[in-house]
C-alpha positions as CSV (number, residue, x, y, z in Angstrom):
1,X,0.0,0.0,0.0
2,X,1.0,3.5,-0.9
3,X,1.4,5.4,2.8
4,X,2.4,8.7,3.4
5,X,4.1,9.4,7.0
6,X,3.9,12.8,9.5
7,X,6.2,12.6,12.0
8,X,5.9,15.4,14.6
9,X,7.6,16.4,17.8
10,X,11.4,15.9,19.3
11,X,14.3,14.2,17.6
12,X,14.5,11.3,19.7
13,X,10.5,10.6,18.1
14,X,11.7,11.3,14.6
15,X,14.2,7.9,15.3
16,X,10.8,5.9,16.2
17,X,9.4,7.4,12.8
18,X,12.1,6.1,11.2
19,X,12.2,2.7,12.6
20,X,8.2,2.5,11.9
21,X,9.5,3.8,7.9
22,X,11.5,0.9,7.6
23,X,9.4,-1.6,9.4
24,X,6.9,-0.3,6.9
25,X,9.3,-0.7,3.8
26,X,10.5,-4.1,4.7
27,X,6.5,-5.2,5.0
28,X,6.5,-4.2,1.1
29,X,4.8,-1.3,1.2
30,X,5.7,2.1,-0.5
31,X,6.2,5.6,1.4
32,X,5.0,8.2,-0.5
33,X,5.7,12.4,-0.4
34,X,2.0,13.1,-1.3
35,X,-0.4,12.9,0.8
36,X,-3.4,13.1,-1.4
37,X,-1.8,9.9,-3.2
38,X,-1.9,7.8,0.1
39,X,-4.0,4.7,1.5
40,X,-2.7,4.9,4.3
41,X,-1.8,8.1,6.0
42,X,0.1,7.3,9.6
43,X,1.1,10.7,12.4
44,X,3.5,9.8,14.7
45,X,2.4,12.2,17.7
46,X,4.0,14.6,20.3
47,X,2.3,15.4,23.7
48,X,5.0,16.7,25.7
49,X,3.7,20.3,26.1
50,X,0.4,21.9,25.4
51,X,2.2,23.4,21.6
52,X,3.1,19.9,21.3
53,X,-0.5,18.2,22.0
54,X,-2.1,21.4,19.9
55,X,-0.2,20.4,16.8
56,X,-0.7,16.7,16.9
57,X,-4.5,17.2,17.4
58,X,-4.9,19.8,14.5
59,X,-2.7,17.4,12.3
60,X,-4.7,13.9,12.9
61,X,-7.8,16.3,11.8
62,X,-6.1,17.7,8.8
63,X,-4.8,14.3,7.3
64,X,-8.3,13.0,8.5
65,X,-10.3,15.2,5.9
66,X,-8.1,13.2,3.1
67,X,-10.2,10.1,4.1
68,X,-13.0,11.8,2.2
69,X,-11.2,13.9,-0.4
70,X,-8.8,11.8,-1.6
71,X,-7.4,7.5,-1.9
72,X,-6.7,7.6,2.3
73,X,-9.4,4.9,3.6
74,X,-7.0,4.2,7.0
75,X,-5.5,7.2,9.2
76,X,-3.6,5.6,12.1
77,X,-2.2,7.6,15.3
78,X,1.1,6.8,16.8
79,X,3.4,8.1,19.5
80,X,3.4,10.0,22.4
81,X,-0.3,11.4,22.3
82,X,-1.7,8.0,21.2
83,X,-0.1,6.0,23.9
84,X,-1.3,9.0,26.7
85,X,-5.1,9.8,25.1
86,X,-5.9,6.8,23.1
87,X,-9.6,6.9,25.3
88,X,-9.8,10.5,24.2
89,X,-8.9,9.6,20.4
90,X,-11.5,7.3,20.3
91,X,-14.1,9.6,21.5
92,X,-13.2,12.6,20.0
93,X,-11.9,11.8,16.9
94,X,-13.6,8.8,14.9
95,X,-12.0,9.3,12.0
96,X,-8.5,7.3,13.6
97,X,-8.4,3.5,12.6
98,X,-5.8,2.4,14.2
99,X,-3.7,3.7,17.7
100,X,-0.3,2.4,17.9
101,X,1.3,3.3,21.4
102,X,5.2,4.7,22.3
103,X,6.2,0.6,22.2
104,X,4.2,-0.6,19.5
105,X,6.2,0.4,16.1
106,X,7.0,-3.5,15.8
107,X,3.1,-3.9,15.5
108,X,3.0,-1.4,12.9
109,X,3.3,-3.0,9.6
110,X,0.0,-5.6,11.2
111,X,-1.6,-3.2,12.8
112,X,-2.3,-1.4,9.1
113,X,-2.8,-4.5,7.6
114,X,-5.2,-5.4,10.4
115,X,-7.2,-2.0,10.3
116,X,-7.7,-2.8,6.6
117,X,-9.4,-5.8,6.7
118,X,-11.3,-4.9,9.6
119,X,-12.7,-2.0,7.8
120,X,-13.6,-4.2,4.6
121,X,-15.4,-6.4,6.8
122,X,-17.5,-3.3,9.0
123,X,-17.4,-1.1,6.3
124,X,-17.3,2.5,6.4
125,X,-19.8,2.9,9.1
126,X,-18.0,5.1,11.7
127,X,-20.0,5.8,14.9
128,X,-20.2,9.8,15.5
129,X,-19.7,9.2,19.1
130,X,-17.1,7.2,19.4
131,X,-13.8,5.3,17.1
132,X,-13.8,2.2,16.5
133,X,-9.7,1.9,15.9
134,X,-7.9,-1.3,17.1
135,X,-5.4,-0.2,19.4
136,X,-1.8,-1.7,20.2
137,X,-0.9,-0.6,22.3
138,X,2.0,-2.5,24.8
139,X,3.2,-2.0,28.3
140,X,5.2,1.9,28.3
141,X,8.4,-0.6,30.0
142,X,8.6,-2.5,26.9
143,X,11.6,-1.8,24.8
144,X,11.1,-2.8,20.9
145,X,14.3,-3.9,18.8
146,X,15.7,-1.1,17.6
147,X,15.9,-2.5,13.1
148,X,19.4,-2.2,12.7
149,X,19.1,-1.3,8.9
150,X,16.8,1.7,9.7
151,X,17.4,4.4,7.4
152,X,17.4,8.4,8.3
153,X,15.1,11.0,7.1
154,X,17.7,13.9,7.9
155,X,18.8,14.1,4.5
156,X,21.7,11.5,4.8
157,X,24.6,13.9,5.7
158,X,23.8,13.9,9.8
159,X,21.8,10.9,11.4
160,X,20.6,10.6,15.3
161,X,21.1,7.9,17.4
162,X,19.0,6.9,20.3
163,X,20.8,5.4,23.0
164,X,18.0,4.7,25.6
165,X,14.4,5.4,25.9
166,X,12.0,6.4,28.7
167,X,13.3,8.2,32.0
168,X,13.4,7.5,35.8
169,X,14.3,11.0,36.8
170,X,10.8,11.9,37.3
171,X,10.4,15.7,37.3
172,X,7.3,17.2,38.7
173,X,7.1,19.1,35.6
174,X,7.4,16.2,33.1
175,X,5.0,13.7,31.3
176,X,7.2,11.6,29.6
177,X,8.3,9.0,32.6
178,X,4.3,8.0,32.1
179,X,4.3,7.6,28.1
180,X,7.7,6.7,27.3
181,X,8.0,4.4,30.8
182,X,11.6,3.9,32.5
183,X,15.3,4.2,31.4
184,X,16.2,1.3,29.3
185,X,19.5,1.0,27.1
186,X,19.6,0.2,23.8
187,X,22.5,-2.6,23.5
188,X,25.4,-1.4,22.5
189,X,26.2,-4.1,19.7
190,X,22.8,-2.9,18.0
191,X,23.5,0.8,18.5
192,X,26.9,0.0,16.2
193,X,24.6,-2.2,14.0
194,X,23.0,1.0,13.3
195,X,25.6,3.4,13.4
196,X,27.8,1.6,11.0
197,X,24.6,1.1,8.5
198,X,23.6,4.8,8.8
199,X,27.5,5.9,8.1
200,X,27.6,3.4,5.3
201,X,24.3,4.8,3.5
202,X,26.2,8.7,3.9
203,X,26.0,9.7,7.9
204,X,29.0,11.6,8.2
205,X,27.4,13.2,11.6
206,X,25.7,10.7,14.7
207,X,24.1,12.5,17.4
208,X,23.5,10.9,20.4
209,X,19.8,11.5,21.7
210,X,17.8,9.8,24.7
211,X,15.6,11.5,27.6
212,X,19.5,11.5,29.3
213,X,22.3,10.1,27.6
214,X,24.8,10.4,30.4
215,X,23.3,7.7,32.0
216,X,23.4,4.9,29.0
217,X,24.1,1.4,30.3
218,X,23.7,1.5,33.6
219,X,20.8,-0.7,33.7
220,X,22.0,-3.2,31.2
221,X,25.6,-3.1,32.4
222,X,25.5,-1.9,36.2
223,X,28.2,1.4,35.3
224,X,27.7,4.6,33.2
225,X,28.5,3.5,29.4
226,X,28.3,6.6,27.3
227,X,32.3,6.7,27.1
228,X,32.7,3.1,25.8
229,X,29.8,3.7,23.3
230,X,32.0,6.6,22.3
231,X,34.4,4.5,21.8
232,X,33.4,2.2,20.1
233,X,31.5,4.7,17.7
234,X,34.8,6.6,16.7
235,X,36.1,3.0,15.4
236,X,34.0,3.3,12.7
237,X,36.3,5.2,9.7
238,X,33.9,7.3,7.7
239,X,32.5,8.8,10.6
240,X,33.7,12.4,11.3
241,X,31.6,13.9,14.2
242,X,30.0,12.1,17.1
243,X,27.7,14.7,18.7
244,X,26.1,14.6,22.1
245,X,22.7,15.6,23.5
246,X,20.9,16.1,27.0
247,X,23.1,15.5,29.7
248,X,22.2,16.0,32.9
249,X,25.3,18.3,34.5
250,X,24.6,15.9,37.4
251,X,25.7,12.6,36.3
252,X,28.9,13.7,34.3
253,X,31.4,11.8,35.1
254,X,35.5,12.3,34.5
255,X,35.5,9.2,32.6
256,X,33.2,11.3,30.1
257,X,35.0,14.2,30.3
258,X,38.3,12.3,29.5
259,X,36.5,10.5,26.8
260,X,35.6,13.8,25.0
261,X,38.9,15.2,25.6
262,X,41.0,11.8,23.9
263,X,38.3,11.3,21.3
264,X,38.7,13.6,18.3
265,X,35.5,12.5,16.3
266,X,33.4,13.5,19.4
267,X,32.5,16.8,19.5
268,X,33.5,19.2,22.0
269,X,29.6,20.5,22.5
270,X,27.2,19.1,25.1
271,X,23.7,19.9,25.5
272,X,23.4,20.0,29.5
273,X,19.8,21.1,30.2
274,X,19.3,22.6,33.6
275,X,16.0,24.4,33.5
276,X,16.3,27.1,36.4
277,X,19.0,28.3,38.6
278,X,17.1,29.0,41.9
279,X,17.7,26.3,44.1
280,X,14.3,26.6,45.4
281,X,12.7,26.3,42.2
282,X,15.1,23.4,41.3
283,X,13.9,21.6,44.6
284,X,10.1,21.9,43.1
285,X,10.7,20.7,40.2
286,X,12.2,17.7,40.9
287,X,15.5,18.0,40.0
288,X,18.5,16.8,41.6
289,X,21.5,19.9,41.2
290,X,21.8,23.2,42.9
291,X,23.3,26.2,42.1
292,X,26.7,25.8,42.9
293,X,26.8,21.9,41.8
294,X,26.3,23.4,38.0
295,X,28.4,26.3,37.9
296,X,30.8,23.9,39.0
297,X,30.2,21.6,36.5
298,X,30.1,24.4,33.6
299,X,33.2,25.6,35.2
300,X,35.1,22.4,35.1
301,X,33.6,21.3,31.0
302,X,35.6,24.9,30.4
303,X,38.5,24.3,31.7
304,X,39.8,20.8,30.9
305,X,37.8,20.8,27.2
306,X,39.0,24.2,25.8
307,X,36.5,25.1,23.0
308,X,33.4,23.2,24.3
309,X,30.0,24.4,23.1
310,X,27.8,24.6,25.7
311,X,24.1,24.5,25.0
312,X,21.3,24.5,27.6
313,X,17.5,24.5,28.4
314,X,15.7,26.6,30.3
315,X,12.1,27.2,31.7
316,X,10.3,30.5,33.1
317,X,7.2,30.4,35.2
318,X,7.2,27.4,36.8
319,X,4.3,27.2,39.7
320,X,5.9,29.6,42.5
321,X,8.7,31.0,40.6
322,X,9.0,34.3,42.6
323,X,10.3,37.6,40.7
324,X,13.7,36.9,42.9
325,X,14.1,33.6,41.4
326,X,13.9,34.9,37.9
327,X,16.1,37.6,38.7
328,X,18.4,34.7,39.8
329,X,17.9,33.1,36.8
330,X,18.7,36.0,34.9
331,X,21.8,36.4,36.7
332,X,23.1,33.2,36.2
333,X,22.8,33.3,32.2
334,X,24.8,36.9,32.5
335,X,27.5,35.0,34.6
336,X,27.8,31.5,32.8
337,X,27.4,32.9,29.1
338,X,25.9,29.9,27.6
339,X,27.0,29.6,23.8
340,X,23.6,28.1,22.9
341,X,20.5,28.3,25.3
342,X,16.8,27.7,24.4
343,X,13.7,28.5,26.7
344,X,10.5,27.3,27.4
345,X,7.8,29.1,29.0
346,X,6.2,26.3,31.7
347,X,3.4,24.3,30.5
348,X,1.2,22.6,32.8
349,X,0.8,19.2,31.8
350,X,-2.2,17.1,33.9
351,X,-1.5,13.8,35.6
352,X,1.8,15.9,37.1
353,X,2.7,17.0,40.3
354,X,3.5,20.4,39.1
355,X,0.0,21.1,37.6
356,X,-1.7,20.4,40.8
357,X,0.2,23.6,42.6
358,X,-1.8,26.1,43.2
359,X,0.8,28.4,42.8
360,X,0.4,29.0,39.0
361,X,1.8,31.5,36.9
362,X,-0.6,33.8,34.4
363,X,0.7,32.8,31.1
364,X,1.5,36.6,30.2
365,X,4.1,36.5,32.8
366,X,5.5,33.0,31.9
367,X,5.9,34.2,27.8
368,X,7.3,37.7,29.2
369,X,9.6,36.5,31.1
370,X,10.6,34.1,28.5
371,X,10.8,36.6,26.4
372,X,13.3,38.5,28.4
373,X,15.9,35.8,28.6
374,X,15.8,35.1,25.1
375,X,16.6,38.9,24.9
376,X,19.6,38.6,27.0
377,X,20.8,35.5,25.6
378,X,20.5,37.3,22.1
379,X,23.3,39.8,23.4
380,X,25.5,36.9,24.9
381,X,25.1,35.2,21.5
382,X,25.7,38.0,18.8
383,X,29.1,39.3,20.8
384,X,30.1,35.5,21.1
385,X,29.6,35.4,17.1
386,X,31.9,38.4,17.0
387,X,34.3,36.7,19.1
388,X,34.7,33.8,16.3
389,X,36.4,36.5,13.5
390,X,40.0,35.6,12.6
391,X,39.2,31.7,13.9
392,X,39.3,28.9,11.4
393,X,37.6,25.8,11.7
394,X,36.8,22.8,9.8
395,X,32.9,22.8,9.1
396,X,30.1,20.3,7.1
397,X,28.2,21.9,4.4
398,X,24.3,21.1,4.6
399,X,23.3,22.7,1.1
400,X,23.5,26.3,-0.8
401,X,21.5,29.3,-1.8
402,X,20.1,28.6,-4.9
403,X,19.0,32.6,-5.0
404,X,22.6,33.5,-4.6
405,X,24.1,31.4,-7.1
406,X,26.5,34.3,-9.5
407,X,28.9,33.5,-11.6
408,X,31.5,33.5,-9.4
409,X,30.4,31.0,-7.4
410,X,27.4,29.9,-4.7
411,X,26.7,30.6,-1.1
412,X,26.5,27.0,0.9
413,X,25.3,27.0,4.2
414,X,27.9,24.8,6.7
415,X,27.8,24.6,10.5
416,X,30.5,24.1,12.6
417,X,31.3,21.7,15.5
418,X,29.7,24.3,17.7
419,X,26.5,23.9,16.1
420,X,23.6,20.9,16.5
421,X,21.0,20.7,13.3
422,X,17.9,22.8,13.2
423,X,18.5,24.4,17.0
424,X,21.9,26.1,16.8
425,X,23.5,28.8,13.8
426,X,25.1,28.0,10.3
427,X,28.4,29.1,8.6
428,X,27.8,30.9,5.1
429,X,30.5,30.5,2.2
430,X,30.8,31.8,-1.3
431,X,32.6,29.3,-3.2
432,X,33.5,29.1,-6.8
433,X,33.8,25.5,-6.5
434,X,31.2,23.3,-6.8
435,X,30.9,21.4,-3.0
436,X,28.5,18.5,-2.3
437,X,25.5,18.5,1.2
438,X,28.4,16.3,3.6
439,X,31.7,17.5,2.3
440,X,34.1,19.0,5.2
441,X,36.1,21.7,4.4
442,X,38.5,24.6,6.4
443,X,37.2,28.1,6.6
444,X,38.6,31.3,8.0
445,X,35.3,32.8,10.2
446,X,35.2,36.7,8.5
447,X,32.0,38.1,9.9
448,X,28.9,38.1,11.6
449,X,25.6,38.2,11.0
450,X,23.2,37.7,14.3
451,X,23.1,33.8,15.4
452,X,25.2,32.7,12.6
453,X,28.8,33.3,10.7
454,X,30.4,34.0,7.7
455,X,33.2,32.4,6.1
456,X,36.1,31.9,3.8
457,X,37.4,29.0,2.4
458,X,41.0,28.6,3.4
């Protein structure tokens, strides 16, 4: 069957989309681009904030009206939202065939060909009130194989790997622990299964993604694995960067700190999301640093990895947050100068212990004072952009300007170590050469504009 695929939310979901892709392709059937060309139209969901929820709702509506416009006779829901309102699906939104929960890609490729026959057999009577989709939906502790041979929907040039799903942190902020259930590694021999296929099929680029990757293999092999795995990753000989994601300042250990240090495919950037800086706010949401512990850890990344990228998280009106905590908070990104930082304005998400507080913030002041730090971070970035003139560095080109394409040559758009996909800045270049999406090359940084650089090839 012709089947066209929506995958929404974070990058560690895009990784299930993929594995459900080739699931999909392995079953025989054919993923289309157009959606008005599909039979089977399948959304893998997000529910992690309200945004998040929003988008997936609106979408499964969307692809729904193709059931009556255009070849789509099944629409299946998937992911996050599916495995945490598959009751509510059912009532509210008839149109779904078929629910597939966060542990239930294996059952995909069935699970479609179950929802066809079941509809040839009913027929196209769909109850107003109520779905009748077939759900599979499997306990949130299971972990399914990860296909070695899955294939990446980047583009080829950078792929992500995830290490581990679910989380047993347990913020009183956070959903996920509930839809995605508790840590569990992914084996390291079929993470290299993966890696190696990925690098074969173009992957120059593997980020490491999981709810926290600094605590990999400790359930599967009683220590903290993450160095081994990078390791073992920078074995494989085509592979240029090794890039790491979400790890908790807490649980950094000197073996990863060496590891980053001896290893010269791996990246010297970590995504280290702390969320506040007020201890007291930190103690309400669950989390397990203060202050101190992660200036200290900042302070020690800095100085024994010279050059490290440092990108963070942050969240602004969290039930309670007083205006002295955010001045705190504002304080801290002044002092620790954070080379990437993103913010989130506090969602309340039901079924946590945060939403129950009766201490909520109006939503103007949450997005205001959201606002503000992404002011102040704007500063901190720009004169860190101006601080890169003069550099060189060795950076991976993603594509080019077709608009600026002259006869001298073409702008291509490269990022540097420094900089993850789709969150963090980009290098231009005008080059006379022709260069290929993947291709490494040496540029001289000469200028700045805003979040991103300019270059010239040395």
């Amino acid at each position: 069957m012709k089947i066209f695929f929506v995958s929404l939310g974070c990058d560690k979901n895009l990784v299930d989309s993929e594995m459900m892709i080739t699931a999909l392709q392995k079953a025989g059937h054919l993923i289309v681009d157009d959606e008005t060309a599909a039979e089977v139209i399948v959304v893998n969901t997000c529910c992690f904030i309200g945004d998040a929820k929003e988008e997936s709702i609106n979408t499964l509506l969307m692809m729904a009206e193709y059931k009556e416009t255009a070849a789509c006779n099944l629409l299946v829901a998937a992911g996050c939202l599916a495995q945490r309102y598959h009751e509510e699906i059912r009532q509210e939104i008839p149109e779904v065939d078929v629910i597939v929960g966060t542990t239930g890609y294996e059952a995909l490729a069935e699970a479609i060909e179950q929802g066809i026959r079941q509809k040839a057999l009913v027929g196209e009577d769909v109850s107003e009130e109520k779905s009748s989709a077939a759900e599979y939906l499997k306990d949130v502790d299971y972990l399914p194989k990860p296909l070695p041979e899955r294939n990446s929907m980047t583009g080829g040039y950078y792929a992500y790997l995830k290490i581990a799903e679910g989380c047993d942190k347990h913020c009183s902020y956070c959903i996920i622990p509930k839809v995605r259930g508790k840590y569990r590694s992914v084996p390291l021999e079929n993470l290299m299964a993966q890696a190696k296929h990925l690098v074969q099929n173009g992957a120059k680029e593997l980020i490491l993604v999981a709810q926290e990757t600094t605590l990999y293999g400790t359930d599967l092999y009683g220590a903290k694995s993450l160095p081994k795995l990078l390791e073992e990753l920078s074995s494989i000989e085509e592979l240029q960067w090794i890039r790491i994601l979400y790890c908790y300042p807490e649980e950094i250990t000197q073996e990863l700190v060496d590891a980053i240090k001896r290893l010269p495919k791996v990246c010297r950037y970590l995504d280290i999301p702390i969320q506040h800086s007020s201890d007291r706010i930190l103690k309400k949401m669950g989390r397990h640093t203060k202050r101190k512990e992660i200036a200290d850890a900042i302070q020690k990344l800095r100085s024994e990895i010279p050059g490290i990228a440092l990108r963070t998280t942050l969240m602004t009106g969290f039930p309670g947050e007083t205006e002295e905590d955010f001045e705190d908070l504002k304080e801290f990104v002044k002092e620790q100068r954070f080379d990437r930082l993103g913010v989130f304005a506090y969602s309340q998400e039901e079924d946590t212990p945060a939403a129950e507080r009766k201490d909520q913030i109006d939503e103007e002041v949450k997005e205001a004072r959201r606002d503000e730090i992404m002011k102040l971070q704007q500063e901190i970035a720009f004169e860190k952009c101006e601080e890169q003139i003069g550099i060189e560095l060795s950076v991976m080109v993603e594509g080019s300007l077709p608009e600026e394409s002259l006869p001298n040559g073409s702008v291509y758009i490269a990022r540097t170590y420094m900089d993850a996909p789709e969150v963090d800045g980009y290098v231009f270049v005008r080059s006379e050469w022709n260069l290929m999406s993947g291709d490494f090359i040496t540029v001289k940084v000469v200028g700045a504009e805003g979040y991103d650089l300019i270059g010239k090839i040395i």
